[in-house]
C-alpha positions in Angstrom: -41.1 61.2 19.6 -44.7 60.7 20.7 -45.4 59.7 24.5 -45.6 56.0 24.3 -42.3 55.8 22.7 -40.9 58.5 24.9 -42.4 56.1 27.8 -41.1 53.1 26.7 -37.7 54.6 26.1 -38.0 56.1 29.7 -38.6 52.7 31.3 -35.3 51.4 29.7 -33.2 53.7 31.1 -34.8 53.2 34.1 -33.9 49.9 34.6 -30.8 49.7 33.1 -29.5 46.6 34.8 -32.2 44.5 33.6 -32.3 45.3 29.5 -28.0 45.3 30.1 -27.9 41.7 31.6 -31.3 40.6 30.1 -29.5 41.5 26.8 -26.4 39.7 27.8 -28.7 36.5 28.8 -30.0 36.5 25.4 -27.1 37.3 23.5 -25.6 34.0 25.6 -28.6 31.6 25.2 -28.9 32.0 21.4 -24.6 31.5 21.2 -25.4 28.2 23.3 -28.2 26.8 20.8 -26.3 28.0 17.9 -23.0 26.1 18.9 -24.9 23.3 19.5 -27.2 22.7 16.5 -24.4 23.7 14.3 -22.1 20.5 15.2 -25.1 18.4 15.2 -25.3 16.9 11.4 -29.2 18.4 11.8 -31.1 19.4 8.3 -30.1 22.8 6.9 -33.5 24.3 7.5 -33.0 23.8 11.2 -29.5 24.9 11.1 -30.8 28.0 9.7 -33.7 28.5 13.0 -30.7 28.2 14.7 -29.0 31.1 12.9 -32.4 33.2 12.9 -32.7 32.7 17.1 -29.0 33.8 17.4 -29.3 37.2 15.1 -32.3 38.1 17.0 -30.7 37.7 20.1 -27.5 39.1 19.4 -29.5 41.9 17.4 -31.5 43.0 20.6 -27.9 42.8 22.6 -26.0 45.2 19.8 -29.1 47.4 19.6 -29.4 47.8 23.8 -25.4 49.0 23.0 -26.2 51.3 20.4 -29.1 53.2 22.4 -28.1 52.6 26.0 -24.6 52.0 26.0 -22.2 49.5 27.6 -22.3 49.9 31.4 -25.4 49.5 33.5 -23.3 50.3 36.7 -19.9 49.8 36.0 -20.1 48.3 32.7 -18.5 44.6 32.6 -17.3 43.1 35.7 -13.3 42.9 35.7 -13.6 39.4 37.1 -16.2 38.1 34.3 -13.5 39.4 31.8 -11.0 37.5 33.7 -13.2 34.1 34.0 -13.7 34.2 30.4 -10.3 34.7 28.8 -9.1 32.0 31.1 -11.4 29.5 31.0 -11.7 30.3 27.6 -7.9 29.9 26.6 -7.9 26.8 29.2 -10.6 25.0 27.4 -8.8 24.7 24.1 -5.5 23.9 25.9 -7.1 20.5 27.8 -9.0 19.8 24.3 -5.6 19.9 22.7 -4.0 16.8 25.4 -7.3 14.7 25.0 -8.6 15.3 21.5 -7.3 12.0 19.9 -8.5 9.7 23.1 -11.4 11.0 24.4 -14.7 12.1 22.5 -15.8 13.9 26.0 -13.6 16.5 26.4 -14.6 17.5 22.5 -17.4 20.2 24.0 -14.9 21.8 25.6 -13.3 23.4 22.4 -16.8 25.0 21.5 -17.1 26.1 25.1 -13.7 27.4 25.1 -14.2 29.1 21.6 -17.3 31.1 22.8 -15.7 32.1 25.9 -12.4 33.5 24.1 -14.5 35.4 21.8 -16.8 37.0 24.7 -13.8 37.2 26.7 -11.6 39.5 24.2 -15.0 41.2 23.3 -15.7 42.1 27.1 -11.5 43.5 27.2 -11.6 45.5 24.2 -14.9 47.4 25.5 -13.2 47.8 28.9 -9.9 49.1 27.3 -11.5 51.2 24.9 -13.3 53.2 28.3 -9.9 54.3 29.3 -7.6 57.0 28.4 -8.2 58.2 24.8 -4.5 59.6 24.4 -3.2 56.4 24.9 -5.6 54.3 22.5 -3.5 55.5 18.8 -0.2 54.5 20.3 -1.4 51.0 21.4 -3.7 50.4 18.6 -0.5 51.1 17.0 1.9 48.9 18.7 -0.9 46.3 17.5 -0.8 46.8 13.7 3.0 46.7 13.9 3.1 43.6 15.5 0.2 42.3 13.2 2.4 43.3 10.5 5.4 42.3 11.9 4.0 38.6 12.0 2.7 38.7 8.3 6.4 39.3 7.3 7.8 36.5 9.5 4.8 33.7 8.2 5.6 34.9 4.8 9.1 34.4 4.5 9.3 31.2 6.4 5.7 29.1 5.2 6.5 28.2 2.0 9.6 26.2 3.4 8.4 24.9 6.6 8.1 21.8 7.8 6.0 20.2 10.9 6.3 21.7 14.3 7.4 24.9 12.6 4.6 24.9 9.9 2.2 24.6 12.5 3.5 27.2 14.4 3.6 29.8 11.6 -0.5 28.9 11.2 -0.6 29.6 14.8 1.4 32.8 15.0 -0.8 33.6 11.8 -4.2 33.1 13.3 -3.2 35.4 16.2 -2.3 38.0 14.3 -5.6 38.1 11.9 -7.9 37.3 14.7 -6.3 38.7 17.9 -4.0 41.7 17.1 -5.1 43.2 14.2 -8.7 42.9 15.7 -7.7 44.9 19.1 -5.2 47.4 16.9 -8.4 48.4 15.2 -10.5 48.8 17.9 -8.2 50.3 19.6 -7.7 53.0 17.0 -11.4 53.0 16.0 -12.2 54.4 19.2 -9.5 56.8 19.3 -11.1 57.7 15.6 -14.4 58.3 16.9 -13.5 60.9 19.2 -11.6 63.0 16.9 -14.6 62.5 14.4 -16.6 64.0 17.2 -15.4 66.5 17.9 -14.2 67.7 14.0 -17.0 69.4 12.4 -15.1 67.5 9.2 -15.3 64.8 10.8 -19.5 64.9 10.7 -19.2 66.2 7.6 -17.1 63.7 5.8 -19.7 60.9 7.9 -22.8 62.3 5.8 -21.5 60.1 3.3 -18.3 61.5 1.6 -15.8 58.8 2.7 -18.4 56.1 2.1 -18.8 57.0 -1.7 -15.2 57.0 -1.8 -14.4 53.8 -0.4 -17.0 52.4 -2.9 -15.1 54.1 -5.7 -11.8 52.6 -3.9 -13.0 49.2 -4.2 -15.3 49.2 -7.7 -11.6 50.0 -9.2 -9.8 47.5 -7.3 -12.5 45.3 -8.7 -11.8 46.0 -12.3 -8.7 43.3 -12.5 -11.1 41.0 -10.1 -12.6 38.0 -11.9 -15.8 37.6 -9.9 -18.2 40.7 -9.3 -20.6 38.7 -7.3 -18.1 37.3 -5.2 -16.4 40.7 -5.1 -19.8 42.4 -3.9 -20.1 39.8 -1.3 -16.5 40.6 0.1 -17.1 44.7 0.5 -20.3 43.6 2.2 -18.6 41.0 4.3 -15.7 43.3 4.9 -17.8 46.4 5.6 -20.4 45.2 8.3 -16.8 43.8 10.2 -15.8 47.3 9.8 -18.3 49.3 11.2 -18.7 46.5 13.4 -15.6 47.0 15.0 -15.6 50.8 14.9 -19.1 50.5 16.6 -17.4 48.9 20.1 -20.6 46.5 20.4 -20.4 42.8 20.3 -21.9 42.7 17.1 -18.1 41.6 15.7 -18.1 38.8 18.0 -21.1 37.5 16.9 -20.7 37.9 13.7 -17.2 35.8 13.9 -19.5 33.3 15.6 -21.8 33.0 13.0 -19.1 32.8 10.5 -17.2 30.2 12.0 -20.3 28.1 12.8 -22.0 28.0 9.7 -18.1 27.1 7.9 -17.7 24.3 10.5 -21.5 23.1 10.5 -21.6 19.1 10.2 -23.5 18.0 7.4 -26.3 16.0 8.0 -26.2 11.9 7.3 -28.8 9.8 5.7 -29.2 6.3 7.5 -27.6 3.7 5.4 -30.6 1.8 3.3 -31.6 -1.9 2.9 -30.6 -2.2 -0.6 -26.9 -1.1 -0.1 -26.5 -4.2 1.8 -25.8 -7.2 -0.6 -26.2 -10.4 1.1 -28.6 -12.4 -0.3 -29.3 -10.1 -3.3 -29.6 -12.2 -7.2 -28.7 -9.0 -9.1 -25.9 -7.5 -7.6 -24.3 -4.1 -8.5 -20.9 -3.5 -7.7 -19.7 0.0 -7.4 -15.8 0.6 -6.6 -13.2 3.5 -6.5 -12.9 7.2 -5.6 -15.1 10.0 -5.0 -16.6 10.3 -8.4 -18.0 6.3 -7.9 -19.5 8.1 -4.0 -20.8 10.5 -4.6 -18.7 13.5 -3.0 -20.0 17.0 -3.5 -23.5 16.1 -2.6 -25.1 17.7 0.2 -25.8 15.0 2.4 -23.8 11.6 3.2 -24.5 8.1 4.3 -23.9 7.9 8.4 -20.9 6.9 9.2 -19.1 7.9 5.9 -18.4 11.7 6.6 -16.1 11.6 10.2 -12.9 13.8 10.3 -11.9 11.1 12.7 -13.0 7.8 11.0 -14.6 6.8 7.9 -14.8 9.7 5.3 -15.4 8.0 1.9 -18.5 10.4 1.9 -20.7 7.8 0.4 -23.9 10.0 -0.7 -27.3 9.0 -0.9 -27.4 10.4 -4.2 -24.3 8.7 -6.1 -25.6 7.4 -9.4 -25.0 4.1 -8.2 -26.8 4.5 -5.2 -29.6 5.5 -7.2 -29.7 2.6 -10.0 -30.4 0.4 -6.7 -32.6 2.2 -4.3 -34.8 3.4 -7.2 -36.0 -0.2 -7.6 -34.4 -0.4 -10.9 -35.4 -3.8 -12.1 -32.2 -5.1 -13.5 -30.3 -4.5 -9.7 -31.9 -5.2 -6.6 -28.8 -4.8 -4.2 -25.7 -2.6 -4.6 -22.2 -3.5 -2.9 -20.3 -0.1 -2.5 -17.0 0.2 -1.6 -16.2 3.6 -3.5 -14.3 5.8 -0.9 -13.5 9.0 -1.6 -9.9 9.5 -2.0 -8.8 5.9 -2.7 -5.9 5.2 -4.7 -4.9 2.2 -7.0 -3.1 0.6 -4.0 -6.0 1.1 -2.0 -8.3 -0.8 -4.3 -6.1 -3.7 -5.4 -6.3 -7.2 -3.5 -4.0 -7.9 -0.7 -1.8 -10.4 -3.0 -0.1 -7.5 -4.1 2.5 -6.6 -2.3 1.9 -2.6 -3.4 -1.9 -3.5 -1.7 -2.4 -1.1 1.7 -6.0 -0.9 2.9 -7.5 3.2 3.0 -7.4 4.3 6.2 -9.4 3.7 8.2 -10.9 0.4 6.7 -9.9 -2.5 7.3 -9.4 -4.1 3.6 -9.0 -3.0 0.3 -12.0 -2.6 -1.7 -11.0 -5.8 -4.2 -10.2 -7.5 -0.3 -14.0 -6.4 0.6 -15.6 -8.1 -2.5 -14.0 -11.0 -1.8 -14.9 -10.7 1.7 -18.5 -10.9 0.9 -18.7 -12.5 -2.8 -20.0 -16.0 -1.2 -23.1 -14.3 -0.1 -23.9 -13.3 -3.6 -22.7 -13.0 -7.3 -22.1 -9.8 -8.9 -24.4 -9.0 -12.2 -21.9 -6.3 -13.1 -19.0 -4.0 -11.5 -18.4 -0.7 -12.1 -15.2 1.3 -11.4 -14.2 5.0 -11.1 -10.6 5.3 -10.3 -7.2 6.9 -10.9 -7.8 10.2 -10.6 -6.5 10.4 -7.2 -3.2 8.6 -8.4 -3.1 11.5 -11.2 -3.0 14.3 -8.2 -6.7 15.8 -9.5 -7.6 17.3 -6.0 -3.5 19.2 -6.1 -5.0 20.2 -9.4 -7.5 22.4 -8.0 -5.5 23.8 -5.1 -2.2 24.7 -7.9 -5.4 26.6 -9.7 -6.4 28.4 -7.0 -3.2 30.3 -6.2 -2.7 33.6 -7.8 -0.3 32.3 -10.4 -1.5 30.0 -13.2 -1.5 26.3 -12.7 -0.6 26.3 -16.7 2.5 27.2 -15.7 5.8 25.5 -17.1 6.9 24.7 -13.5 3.7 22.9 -12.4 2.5 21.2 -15.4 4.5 19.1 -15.8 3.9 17.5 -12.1 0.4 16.2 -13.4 1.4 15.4 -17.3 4.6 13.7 -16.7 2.3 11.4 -14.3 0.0 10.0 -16.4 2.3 6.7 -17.7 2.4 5.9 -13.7 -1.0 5.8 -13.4 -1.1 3.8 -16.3 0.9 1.5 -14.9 -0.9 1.5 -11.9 -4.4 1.4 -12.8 -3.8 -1.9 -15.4 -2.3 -3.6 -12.2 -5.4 -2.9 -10.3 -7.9 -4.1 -13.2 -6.1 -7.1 -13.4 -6.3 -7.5 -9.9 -9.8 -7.1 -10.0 -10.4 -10.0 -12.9 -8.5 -12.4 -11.2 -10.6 -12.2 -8.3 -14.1 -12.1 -9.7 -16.3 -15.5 -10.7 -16.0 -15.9 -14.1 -18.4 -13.9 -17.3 -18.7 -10.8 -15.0 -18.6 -7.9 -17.3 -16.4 -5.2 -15.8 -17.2 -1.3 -17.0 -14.3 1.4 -16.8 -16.4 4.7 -16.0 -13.8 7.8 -17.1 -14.5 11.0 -15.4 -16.8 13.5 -17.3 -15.4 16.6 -19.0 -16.4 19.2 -15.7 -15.7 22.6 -17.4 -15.7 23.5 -21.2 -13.0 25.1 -23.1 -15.1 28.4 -23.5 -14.0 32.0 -24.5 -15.5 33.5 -21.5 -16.8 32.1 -18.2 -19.0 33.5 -15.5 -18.1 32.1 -12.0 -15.5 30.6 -12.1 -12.3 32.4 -10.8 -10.4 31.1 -13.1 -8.3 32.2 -16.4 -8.5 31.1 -19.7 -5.6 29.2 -19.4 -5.7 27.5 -16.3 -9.3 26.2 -17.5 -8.2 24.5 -21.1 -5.5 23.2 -18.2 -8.3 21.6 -16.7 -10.1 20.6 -19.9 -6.8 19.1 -21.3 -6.1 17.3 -18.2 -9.7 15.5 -17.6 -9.3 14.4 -21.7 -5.7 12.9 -21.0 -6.4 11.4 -17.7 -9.6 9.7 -19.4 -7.3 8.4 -22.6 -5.5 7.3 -19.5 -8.1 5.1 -17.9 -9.1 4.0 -21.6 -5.8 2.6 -21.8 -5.3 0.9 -19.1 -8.3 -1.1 -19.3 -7.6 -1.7 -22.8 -4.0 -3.4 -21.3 -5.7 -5.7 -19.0 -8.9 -6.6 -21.1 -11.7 -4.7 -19.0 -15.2 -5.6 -20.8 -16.3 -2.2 -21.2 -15.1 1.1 -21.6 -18.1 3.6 -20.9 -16.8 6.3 -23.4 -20.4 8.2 -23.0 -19.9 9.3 -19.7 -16.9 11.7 -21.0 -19.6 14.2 -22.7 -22.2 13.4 -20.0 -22.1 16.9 -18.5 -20.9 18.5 -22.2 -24.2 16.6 -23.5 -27.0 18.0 -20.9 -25.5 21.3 -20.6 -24.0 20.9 -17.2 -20.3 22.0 -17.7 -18.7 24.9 -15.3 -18.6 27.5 -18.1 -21.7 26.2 -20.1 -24.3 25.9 -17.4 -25.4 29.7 -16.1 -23.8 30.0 -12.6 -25.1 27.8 -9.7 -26.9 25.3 -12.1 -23.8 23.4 -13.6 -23.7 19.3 -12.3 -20.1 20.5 -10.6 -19.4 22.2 -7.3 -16.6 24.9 -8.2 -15.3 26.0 -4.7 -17.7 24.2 -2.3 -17.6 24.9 1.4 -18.6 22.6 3.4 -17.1 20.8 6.8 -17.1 17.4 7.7 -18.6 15.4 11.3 -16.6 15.0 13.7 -14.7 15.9 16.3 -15.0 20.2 16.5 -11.5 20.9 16.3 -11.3 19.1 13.1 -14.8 20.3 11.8 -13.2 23.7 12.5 -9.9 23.1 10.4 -10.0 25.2 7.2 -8.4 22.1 5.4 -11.8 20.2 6.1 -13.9 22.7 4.0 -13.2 22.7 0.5 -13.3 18.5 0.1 -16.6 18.7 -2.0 -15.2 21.2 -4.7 -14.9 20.3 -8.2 -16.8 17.0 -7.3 -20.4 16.4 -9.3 -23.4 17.3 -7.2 -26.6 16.1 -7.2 -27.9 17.3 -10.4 -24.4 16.1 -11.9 -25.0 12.9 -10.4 -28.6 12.1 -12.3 -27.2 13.0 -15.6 -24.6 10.4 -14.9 -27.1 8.2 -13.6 -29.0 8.9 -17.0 -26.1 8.3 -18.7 -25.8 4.6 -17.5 -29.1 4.0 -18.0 -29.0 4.9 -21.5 -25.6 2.4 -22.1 -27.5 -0.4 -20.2 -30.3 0.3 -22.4 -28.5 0.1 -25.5 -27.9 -2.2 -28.4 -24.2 -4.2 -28.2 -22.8 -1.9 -30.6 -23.4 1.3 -28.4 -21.3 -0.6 -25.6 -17.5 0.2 -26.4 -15.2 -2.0 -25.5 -11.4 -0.7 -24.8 -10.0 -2.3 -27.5 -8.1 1.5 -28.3 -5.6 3.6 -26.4 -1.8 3.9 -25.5 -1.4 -0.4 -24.9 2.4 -0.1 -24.5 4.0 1.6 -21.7 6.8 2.6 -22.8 6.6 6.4 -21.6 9.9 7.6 -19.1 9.6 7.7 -15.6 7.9 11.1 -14.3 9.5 13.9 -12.3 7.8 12.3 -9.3 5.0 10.4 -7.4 1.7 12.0 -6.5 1.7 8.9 -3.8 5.2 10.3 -2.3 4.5 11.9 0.7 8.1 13.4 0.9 9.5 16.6 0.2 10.4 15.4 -3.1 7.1 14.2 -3.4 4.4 16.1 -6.3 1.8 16.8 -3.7 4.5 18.5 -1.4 5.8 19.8 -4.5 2.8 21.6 -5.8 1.8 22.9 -2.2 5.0 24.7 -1.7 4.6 26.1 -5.2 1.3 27.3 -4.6 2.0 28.7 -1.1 5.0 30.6 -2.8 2.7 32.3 -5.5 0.6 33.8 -2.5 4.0 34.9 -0.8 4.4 36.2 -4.3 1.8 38.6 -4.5 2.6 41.1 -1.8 2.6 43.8 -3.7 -0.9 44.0 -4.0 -1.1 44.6 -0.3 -0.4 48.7 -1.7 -3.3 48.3 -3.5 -5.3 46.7 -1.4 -4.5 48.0 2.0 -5.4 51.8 1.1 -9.1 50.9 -0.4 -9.8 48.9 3.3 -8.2 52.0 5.5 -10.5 54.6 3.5 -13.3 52.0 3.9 -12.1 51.8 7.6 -12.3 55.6 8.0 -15.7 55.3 6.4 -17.0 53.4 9.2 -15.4 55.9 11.6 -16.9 59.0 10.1 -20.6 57.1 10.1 -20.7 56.0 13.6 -20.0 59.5 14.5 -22.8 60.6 13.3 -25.0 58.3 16.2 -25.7 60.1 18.8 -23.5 59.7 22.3 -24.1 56.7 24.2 -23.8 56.9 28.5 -20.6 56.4 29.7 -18.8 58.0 26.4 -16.2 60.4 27.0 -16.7 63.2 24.9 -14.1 64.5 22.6 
């Protein structure tokens, strides 16, 4: 070490109050502006200053641990430890009486958050400076009880119902982020000694135990489906390790980060002129469900992403959008009541008695047009719609589980379906004629193929099977559509958008991975209030939707049918007119038990349950990757206020 760095070093320790609580101030002030920017809709590339600020200050905080060590007098105050938890734990308790009334109190589960984490943080390092016999048998006591809980929320989630359900995720989420985190700790700590004070122990931390953990995991990764997403994991998985083994608050923060980039809001485009139609001579109307709005784009029109309002994610760069606000010269306004989600019932006109407005608008979108049709007269509608009544977004959550969504018990939920939504969807096209001014062509726009029925696939987790599921569905529910406006004499029938994505090489399985026109899994949260930005179920909304790139080729795709001759334009003159097909085995719209959503979540929550026994596979690979962590931060050198082994 030369003198200026021997100097510099010296200064440190001689003012170790100020780098511990001048560490402390920074590690706090980059938490604030992180939480903050994070729930502000804001444009990515100032989230991600954000994220910079807060890994440089939490990087100088871990680093002051590493070298200096924890106390600077006494280490943590007892009462700051106190101050935390509680306020902390009573933070999210008042957010939880006024969350549905009162937008105010909403800070206060971000404040509470950050003060739970610092708070459990600030205990663990105290409790880990006490007795080292004790630390195994509590650490322990912990993994039992971690353990204990898995059992209990396995056996009872698949059948559970409200308050129980919700309990079960609670109980749950204590045990992943609260028990288990202090049982290792606890244990780490107690592993650290030993490792000390074991010439094996520095031995096995030159790198032994890491290459075998490596090993561990390469093999486990030989029946994965994924290796990049399998890399990412161990990486994920190994910096929480060593975090945790290192006692710094480097786990807290990276938590933080975690659950702050997961819950970010998106940011919102202001809503343009053209997308309101009063006035307008050539009017487009666009109508239906998410693939007419645009979702999995990665920006929304304000007001049209809220968890607690309007989330019909209308996006700025829907092909329909985009037909208007390019100037296009044969549509100069565009009225767009496409919401994401919406159902049959939730388009047709309030005549019908099956009618029920989409939460939570007002009317229907037929009830909307008609709302607004004396202020202008459409030049043409276009319609997206019965996917939702099909169950597509159960679809991707039965393919997700471990067990194949091909299967003979599942299958048959969506198949059997597809008469229904016949049914449903000819009602709602009629609807939609009676109510429109006279010669106003009407175009039925089917869903495009998303994922081709290939060999192999990168990216996509998966199986052969459960993709030609997927295939085979999107093809059936399109002869569906095709149908139905056959039934009730829709003008068109815009067969061309089918091989839209098939025809520009932007299929899941054709495009290389990240450059298909289709999210696969998509995380991404919602506005809003935070606790609902922070609810898991809010993240995965923009999956298997088209994004941007899918959304031009569609856009192209119009285009070129507008552009055409007569002959190119197909009308739905074919497809199954009679329906004659036996009831199915239920109702995706059924909220009950006996419901097919209900029925295909309890499925899919049972095929997780199923797969326990990978936990003897699994498990082993993370302890020696755990004891890997151990042996390595052994090998730094003793920090003040350590006990030696």
């Amino acid at each position: 070490m030369n003198d200026a760095s021997a100097g510099q070093d010296g200064w440190f320790r001689q003012h170790p109050k100020l780098t511990y609580w001048g560490s402390r101030g920074l590690f706090a002030a980059g938490t604030v502006v992180f939480v903050d920017q994070s729930s502000r809709g804001l444009p990515r590339w100032q989230l991600y200053l954000a994220l910079a600020l807060f890994i440089a200050c939490s990087a100088t905080f871990v680093v002051r641990q590493l070298t200096l060590g924890h106390t600077a007098g006494g280490g943590t105050p007892g009462w700051l430890i106190f101050a935390a938890l509680v306020f902390g734990i009573a933070g999210l308790s008042v957010l939880g009486f006024y969350l549905k009334t009162d937008h105010k109190w909403d800070a206060l589960l971000l404040i509470g958050l950050v003060l739970l984490l610092l708070g459990l943080g600030w205990f663990v390092e105290w409790w880990r400076g006490k007795s080292v016999a004790a630390l195994p048998w509590w650490g322990a006591g912990f993994l039992v009880l971690t353990g204990a809980a898995a059992i209990v929320v396995a056996r009872e989630l698949p059948g559970a119902k409200d308050g129980w359900f919700v309990a079960l995720v609670v109980i749950l989420g204590v045990a992943v982020f609260v028990t288990l985190p202090l049982g290792l700790n606890l244990l780490s700590e107690w592993g650290l000694h030993r490792a000390r004070a074991s010439q094996f122990g520095r031995d096995i931390g030159r790198g032994g135990l890491v290459v075998v953990a490596l090993v561990v995991l390469a093999i486990l990764g030989l029946v994965y489906w994924d290796w990049v997403l399998l890399a990412t994991l161990m990486g994920v998985v190994l910096l929480l390790l060593l975090a945790i083994v290192s006692n710094t608050h480097l786990d807290v923060a990276l938590v933080l980060a975690g659950l702050c980039l997961l819950a970010s809001a998106p940011p919102e485009d202001p809503v343009p002129d053209e997308l309101k139609p009063q006035g307008g001579t050539k009017v487009l109307v666009a109508m239906g469900d998410s693939f007419m709005s645009g979702e999995g784009a990665e920006r929304f029109l304000e007001g049209t992403d809220n968890a607690d309002g309007n989330e019909c994610r209308q996006a700025p760069s829907a092909f329909a959008v985009k037909m208007v606000t390019r100037k296009d010269p044969r549509f100069d306004r565009l009225l767009f009541t496409a919401c994401s989600g919406a159902r049959t019932f939730q388009v047709l006109a309030s005549d019908d008695p099956k009618a029920s407005p989409q939460p939570p608008l007002p009317r229907t979108q037929i009830d909307e047009l008609i709302q607004q049709l004396p202020s202008f007269r459409p030049a043409m509608v276009i319609v997206s719609l019965g996917g939702n009544d099909a169950g597509f977004a159960s679809i991707g959550q039965a393919c997700l589980a471990p067990s194949s969504c091909d299967d003979d018990v599942v299958k048959p939920l969506f198949t059997e379906n597809l008469p229904s939504v016949q049914r449903a969807l000819t009602e709602t096209y009629k609807s939609l004629k009676k109510h429109l001014p006279p010669n106003v062509p009407i175009v039925a726009v089917p869903y495009p193929q998303l994922i081709a029925d290939a060999k192999r696939c990168s990216g996509v987790a998966l199986t052969k099977p459960e993709r030609k599921f997927i295939h085979d569905f999107v093809r059936d529910l399109n002869q569906t559509v095709h149908a139905a406006a056959a039934a009730a004499h829709i003008d068109y029938y815009l067969m061309e958008m089918e091989g839209a994505f098939a025809d520009n090489g932007l299929q899941l399985c054709q495009a290389r991975k990240g450059a298909a026109g289709v999210n696969f899994v998509d995380i991404k949260s919602v506005n809003g209030l935070a606790a609902q930005r922070f609810s898991p179920g809010k993240w995965i909304h923009n999956s298997l939707h088209p994004n941007e790139d899918g959304h031009k080729v569609m856009l192209k795709t119009l285009d070129t049918w507008l552009d055409g001759h007569p002959e190119v334009l197909q009308p739905a003159s074919v497809g199954r007119d009679a329906v004659t097909d036996p009831l199915p085995p239920c109702e995706m719209k059924d909220k009950s038990d006996k419901g097919c959503t209900k029925r295909v979540q309890k499925w899919a929550l049972q095929q997780v349950v199923n797969r326990w026994p990978l936990l003897f596979l699994v498990v082993p690979g993370l302890a020696i990757l755990w004891l890997a962590s151990i042996a390595a931060i052994s090998l730094l050198p003793q920090r003040p206020g350590q006990k030696s082994g």
